[in-house]
DSSP file (Angstrom, degrees, kcal/mol; ACC not computed):
  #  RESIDUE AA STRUCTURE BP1 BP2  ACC     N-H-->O    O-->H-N    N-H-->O    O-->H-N    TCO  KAPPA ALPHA  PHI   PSI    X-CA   Y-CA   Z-CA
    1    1 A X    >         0   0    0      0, 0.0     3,-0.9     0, 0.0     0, 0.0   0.000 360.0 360.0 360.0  11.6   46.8   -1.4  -16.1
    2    2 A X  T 3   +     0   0    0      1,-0.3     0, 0.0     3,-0.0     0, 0.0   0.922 360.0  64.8 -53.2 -44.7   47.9   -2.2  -12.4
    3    3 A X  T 3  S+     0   0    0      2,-0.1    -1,-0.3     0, 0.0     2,-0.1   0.508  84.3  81.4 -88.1  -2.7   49.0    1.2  -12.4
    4    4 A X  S <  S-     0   0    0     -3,-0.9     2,-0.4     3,-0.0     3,-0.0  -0.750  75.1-126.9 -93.7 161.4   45.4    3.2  -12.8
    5    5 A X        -     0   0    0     -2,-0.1    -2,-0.1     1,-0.1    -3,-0.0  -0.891  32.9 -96.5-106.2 156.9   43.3    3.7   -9.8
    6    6 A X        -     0   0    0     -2,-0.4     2,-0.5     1,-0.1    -1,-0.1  -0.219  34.4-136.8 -52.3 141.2   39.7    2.6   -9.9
    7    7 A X        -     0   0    0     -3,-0.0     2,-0.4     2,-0.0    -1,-0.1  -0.947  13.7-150.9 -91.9 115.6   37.1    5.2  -10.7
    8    8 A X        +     0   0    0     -2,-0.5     2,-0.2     2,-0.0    -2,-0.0  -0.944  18.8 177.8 -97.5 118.8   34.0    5.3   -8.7
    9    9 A X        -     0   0    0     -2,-0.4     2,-0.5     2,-0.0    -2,-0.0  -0.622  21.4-157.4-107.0 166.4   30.7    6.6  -10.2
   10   10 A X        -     0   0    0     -2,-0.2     2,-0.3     2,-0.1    -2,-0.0  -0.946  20.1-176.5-156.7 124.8   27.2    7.1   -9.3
   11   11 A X        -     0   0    0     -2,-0.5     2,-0.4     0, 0.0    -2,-0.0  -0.760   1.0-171.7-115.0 156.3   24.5    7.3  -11.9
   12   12 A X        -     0   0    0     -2,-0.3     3,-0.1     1,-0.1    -2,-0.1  -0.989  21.6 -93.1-164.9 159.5   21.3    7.8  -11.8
   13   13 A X        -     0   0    0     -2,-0.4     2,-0.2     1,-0.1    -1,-0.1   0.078  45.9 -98.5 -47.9 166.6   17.8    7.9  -13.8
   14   14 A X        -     0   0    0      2,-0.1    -1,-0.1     1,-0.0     3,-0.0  -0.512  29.4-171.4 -17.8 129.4   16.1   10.8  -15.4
   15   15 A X        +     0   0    0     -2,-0.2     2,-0.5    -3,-0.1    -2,-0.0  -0.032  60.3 101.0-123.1  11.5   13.6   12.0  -13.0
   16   16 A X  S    S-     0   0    0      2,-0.0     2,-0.5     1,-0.0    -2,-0.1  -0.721  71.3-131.8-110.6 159.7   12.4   14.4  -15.9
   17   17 A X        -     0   0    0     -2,-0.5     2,-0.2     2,-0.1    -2,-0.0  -0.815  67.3 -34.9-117.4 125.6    9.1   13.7  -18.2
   18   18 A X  S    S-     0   0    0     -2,-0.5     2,-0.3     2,-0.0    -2,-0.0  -0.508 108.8 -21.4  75.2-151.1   10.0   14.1  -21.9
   19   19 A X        -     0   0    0     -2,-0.2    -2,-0.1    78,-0.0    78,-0.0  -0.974  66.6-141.2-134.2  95.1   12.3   16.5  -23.6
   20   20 A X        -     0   0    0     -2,-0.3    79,-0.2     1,-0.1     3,-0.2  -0.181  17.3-123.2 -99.6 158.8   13.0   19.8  -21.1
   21   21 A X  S    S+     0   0    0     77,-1.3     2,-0.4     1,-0.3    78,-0.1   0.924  92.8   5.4 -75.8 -34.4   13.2   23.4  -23.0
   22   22 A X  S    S-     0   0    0     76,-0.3    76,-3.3    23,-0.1     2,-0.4  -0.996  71.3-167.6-143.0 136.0   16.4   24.3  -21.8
   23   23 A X  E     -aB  47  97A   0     23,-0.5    25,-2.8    -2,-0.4     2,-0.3  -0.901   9.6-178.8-114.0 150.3   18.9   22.1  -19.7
   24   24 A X  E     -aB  48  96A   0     72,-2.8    72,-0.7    -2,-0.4     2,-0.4  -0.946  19.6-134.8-144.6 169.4   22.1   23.5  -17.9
   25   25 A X  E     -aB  49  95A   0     23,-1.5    25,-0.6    -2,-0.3     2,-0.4  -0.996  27.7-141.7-119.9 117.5   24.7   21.8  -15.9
   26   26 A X        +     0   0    0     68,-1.1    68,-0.2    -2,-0.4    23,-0.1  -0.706  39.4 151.2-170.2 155.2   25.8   23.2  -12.8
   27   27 A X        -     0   0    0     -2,-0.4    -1,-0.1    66,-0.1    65,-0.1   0.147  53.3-116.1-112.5  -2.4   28.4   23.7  -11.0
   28   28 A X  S    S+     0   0    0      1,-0.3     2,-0.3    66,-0.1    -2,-0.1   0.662  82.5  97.5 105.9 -28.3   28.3   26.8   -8.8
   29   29 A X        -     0   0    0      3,-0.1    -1,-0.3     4,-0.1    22,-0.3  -0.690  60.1-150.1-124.5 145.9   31.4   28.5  -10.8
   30   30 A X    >   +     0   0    0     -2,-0.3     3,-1.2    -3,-0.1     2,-0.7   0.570  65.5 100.4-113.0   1.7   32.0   30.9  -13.4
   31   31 A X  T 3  S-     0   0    0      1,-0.3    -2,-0.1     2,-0.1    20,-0.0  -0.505 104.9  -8.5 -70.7 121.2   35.2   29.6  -14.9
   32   32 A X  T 3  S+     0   0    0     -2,-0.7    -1,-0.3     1,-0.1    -3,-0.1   0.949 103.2 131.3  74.4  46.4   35.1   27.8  -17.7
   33   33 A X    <   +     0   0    0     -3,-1.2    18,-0.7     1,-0.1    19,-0.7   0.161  37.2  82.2-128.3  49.6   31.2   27.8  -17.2
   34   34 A X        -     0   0    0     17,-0.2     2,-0.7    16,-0.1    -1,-0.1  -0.923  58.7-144.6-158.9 128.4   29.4   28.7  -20.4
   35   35 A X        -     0   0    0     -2,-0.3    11,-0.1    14,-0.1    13,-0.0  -0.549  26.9-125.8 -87.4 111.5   28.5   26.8  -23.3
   36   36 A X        +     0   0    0     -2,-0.7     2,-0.2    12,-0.0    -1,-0.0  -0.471  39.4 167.8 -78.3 134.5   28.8   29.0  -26.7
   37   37 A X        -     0   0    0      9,-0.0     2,-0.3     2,-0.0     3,-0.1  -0.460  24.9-152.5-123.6 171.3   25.4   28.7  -28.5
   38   38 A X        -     0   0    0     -2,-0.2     4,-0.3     1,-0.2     5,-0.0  -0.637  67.4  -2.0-129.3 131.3   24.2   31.0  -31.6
   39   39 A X  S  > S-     0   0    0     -2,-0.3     4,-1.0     3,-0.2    -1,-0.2   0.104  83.6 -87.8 124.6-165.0   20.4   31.4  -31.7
   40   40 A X  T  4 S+     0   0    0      2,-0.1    -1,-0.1     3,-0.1     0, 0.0   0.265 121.6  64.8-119.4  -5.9   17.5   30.1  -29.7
   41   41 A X  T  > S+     0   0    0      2,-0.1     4,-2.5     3,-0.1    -2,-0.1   0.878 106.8  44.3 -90.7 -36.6   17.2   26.9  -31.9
   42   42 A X  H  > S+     0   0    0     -4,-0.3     4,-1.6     1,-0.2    -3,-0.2   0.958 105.5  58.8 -61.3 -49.9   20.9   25.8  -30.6
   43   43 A X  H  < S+     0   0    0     -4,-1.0   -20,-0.4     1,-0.2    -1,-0.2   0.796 101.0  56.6 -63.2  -2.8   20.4   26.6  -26.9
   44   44 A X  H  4 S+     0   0    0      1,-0.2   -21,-0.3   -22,-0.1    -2,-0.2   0.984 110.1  45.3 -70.9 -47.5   17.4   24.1  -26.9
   45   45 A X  H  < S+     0   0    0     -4,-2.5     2,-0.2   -23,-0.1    -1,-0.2   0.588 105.5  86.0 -79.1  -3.9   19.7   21.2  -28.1
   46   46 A X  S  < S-     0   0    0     -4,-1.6   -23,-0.5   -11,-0.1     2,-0.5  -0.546  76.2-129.4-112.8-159.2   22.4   22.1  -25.8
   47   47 A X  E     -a   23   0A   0     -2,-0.2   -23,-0.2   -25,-0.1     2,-0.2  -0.964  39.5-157.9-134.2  85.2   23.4   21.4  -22.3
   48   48 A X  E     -a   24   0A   0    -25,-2.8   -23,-1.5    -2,-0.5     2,-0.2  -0.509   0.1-142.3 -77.4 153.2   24.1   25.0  -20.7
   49   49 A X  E >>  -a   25   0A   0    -25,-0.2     3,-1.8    -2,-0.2     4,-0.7  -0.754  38.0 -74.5-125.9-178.0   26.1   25.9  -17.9
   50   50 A X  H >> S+     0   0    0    -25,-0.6     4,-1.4     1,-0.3     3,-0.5   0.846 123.8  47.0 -40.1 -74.4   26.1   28.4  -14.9
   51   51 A X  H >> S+     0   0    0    -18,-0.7     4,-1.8   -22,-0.3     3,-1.8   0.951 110.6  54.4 -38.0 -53.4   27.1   31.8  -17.1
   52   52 A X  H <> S+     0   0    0     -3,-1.8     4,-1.7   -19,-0.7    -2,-0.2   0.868 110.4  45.6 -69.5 -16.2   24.5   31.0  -19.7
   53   53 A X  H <X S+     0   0    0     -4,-0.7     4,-0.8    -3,-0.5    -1,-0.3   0.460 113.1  49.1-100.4  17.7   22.0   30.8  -16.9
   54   54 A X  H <X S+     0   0    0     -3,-1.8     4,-1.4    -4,-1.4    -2,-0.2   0.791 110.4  55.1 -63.2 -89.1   23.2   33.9  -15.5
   55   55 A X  H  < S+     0   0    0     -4,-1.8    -2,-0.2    -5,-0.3    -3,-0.1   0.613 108.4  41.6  28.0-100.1   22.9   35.2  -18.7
   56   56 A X  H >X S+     0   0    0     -4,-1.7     3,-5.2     2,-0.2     4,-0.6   0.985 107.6  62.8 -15.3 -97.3   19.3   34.3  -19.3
   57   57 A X  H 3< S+     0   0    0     -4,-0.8    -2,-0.2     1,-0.3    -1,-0.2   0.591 108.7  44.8 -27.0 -27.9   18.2   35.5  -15.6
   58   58 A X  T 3< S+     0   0    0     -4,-1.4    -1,-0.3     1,-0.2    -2,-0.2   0.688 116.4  42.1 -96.0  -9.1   19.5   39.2  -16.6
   59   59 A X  T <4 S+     0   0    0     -3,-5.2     2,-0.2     1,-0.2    -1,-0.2   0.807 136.7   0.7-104.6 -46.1   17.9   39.3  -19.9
   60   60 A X     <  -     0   0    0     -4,-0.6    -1,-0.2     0, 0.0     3,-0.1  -0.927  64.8-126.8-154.8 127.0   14.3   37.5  -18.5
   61   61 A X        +     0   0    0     -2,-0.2    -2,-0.1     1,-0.2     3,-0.0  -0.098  52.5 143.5 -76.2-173.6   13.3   36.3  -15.0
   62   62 A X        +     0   0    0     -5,-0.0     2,-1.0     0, 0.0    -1,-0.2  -0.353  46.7  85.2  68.8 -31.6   12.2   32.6  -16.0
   63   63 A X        +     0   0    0     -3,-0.1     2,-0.5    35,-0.0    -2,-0.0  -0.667  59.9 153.9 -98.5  75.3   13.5   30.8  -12.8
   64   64 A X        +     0   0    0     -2,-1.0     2,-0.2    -3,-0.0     0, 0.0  -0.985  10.0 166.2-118.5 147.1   10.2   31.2  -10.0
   65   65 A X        -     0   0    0     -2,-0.5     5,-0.2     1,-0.1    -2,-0.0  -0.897  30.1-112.1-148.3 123.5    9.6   29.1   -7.5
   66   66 A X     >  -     0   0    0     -2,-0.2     4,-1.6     3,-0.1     5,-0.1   0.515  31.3-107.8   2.4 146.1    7.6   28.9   -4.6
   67   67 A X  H  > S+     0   0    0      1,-0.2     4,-2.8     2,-0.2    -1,-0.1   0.923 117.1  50.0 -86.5 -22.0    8.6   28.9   -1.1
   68   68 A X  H  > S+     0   0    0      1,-0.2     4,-1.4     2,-0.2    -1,-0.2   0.489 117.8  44.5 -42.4 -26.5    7.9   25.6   -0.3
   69   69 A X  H  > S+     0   0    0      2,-0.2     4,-2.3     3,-0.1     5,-0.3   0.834 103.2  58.1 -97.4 -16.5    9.8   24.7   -3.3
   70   70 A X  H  X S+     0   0    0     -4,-1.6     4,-3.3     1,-0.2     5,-0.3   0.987 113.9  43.7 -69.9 -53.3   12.5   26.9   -2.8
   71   71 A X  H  X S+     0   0    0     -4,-2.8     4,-1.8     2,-0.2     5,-0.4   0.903 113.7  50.0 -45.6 -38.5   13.0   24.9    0.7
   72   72 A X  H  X S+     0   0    0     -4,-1.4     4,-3.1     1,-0.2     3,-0.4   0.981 109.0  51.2 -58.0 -56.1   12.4   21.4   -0.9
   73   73 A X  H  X S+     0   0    0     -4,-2.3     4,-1.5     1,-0.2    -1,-0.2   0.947 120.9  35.7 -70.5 -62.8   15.0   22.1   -3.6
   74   74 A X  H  X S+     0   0    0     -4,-3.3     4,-0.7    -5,-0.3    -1,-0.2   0.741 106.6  59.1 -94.0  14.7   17.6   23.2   -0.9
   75   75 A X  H  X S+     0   0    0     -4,-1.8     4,-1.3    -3,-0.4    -2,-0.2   0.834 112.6  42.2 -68.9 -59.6   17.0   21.2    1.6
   76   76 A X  H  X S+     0   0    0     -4,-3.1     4,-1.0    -5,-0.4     5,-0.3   0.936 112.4  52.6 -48.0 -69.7   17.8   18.2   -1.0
   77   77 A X  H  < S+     0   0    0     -4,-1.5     4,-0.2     2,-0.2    -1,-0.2   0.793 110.2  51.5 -32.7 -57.0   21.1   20.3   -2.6
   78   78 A X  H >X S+     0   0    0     -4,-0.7     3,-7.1     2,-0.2     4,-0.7   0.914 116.5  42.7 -82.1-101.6   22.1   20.4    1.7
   79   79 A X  H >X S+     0   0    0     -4,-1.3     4,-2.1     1,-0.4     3,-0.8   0.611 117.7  40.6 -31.9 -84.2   21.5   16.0    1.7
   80   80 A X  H 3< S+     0   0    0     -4,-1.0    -1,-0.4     1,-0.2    -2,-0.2   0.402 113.1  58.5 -74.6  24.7   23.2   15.0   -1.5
   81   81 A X  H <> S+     0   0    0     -3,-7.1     4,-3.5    -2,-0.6    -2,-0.3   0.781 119.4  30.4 -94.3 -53.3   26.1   17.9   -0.3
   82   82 A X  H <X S+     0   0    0     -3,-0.8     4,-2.3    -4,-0.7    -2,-0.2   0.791 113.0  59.4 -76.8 -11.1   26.7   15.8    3.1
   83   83 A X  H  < S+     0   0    0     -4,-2.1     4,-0.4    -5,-0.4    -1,-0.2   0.841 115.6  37.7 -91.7 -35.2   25.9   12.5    1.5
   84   84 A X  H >>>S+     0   0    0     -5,-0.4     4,-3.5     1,-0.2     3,-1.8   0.918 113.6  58.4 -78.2 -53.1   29.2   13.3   -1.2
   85   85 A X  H ><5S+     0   0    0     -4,-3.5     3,-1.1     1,-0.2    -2,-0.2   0.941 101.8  43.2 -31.9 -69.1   30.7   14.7    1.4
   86   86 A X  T 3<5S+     0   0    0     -4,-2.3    -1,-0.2     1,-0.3    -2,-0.2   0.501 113.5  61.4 -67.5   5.7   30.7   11.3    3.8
   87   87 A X  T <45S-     0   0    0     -3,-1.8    -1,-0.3    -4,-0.4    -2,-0.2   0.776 111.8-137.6 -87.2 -26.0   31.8    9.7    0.3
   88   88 A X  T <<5 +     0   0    0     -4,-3.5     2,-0.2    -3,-1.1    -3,-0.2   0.811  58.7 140.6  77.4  49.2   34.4   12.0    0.9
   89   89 A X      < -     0   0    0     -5,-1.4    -1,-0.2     1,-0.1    -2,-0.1  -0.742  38.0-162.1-106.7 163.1   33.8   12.9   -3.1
   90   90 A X        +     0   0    0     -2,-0.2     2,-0.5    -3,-0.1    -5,-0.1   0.572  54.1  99.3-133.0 -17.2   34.1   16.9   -4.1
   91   91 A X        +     0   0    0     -7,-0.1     2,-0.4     1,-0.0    -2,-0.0  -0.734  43.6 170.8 -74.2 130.2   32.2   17.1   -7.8
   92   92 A X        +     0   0    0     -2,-0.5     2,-0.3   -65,-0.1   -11,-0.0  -0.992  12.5 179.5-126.0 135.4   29.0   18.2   -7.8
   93   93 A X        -     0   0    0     -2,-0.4     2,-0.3     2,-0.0   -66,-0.1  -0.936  17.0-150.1-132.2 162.4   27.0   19.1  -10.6
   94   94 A X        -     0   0    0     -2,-0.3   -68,-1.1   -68,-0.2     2,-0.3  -0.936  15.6-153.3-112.8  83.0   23.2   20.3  -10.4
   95   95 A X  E     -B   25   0A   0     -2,-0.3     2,-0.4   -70,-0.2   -70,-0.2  -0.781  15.3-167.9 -80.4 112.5   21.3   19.2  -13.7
   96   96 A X  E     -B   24   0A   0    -72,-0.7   -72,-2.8    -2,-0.3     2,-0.6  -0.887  11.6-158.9-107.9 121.8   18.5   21.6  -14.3
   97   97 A X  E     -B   23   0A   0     -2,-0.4   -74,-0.3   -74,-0.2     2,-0.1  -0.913  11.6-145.1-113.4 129.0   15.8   21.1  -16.7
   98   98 A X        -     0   0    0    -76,-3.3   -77,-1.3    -2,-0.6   -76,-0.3  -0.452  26.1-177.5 -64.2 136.6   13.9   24.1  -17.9
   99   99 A X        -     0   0    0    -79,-0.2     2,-0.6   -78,-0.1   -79,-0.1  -0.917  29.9-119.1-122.8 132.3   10.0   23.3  -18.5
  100  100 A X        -     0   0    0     -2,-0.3     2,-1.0     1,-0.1     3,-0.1  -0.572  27.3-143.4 -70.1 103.0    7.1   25.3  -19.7
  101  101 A X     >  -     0   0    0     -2,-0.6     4,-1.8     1,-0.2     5,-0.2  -0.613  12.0-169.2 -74.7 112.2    4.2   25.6  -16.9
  102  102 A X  H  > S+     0   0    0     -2,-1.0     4,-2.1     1,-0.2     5,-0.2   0.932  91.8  53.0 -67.9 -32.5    1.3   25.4  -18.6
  103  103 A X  H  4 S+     0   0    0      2,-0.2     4,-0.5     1,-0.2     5,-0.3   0.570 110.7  50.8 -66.4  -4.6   -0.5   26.5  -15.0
  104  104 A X  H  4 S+     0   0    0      3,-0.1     4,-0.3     2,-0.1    -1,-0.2   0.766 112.8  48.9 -92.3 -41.2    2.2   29.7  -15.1
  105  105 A X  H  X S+     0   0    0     -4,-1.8     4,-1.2     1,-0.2    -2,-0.2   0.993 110.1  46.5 -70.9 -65.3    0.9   30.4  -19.1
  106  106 A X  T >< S+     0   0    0     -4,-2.1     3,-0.9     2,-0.2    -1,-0.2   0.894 112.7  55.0 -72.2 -45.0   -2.7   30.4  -18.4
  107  107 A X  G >4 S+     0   0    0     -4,-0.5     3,-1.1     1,-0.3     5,-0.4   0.732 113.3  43.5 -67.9 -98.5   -2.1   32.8  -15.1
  108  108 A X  G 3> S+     0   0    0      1,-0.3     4,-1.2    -5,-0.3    -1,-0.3   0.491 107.8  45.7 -27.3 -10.3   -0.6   34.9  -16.9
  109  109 A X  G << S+     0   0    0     -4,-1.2    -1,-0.3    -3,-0.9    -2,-0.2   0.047 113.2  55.1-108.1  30.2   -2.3   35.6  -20.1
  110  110 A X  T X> S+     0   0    0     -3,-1.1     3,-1.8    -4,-0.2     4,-1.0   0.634 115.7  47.2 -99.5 -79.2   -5.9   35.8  -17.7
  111  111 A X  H 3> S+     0   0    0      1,-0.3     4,-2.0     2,-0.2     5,-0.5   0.817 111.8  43.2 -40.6 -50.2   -3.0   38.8  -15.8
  112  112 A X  H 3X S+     0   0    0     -4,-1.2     4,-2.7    -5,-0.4    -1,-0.3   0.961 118.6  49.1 -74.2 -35.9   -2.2   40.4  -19.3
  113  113 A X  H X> S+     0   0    0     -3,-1.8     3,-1.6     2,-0.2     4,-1.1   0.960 113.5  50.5 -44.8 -86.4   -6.8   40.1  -20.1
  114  114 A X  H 3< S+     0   0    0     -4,-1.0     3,-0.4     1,-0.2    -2,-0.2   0.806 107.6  47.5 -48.1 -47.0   -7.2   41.6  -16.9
  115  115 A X  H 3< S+     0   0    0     -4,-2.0    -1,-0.2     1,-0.3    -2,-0.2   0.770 109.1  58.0 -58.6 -41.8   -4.8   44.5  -17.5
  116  116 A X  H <<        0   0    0     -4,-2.7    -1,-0.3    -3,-1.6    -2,-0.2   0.909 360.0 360.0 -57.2 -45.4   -6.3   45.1  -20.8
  117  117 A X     <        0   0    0     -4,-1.1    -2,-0.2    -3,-0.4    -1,-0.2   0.674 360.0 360.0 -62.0 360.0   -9.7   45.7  -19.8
């Protein structure tokens, strides 16, 4: 085994609470980037990538965020880009977990109330 080179990795925790509705992996690409699902019960248990959240986006907007968040979230993406970088490493993957805002649900069925009356 002289002959293999060491593999370097970098792991890290969960920073998510519980079970997410949908998770994707991603990379950024659209080759080779889409996980074949059937039905709404399969994409929950799998791990989607960049096409399926493409995908998604075109069928139903799901993905808002804030502008404050929009900065936080690439301002971070920007840190761990130079931080792989001065590892002088080139993979990067983005692991997204999908959640249900209950504060997003409640606004919106008050909008869809108001709109009725």
């Amino acid at each position: 085994m002289e002959d293999i080179a060491p593999v370097n990795l970098i792991l890290m925790g969960n920073t998510m609470d519980g079970k997410p509705l949908l998770t994707f992996d991603l990379k950024g690409s659209i080759i080779n980037r889409k996980t074949q699902v059937e039905g709404v019960k399969m994409m929950t248990k799998s791990t989607l990538k960049d096409v399926n959240l493409l995908n998604l986006q075109k069928s139903d907007v799901f993905l808002r965020f804030s502008k404050i968040d929009r900065f936080n979230i690439l301002r971070q993406m920007r840190r761990d880009v130079n931080f792989l970088e001065d590892m002088m490493l080139m993979d990067y993957s983005l692991l997204l977990g999908i959640e249900m805002n209950p504060k997003y649900l409640e606004r919106k069925e008050q909008q869809a109330l108001k709109k009725k009356e």
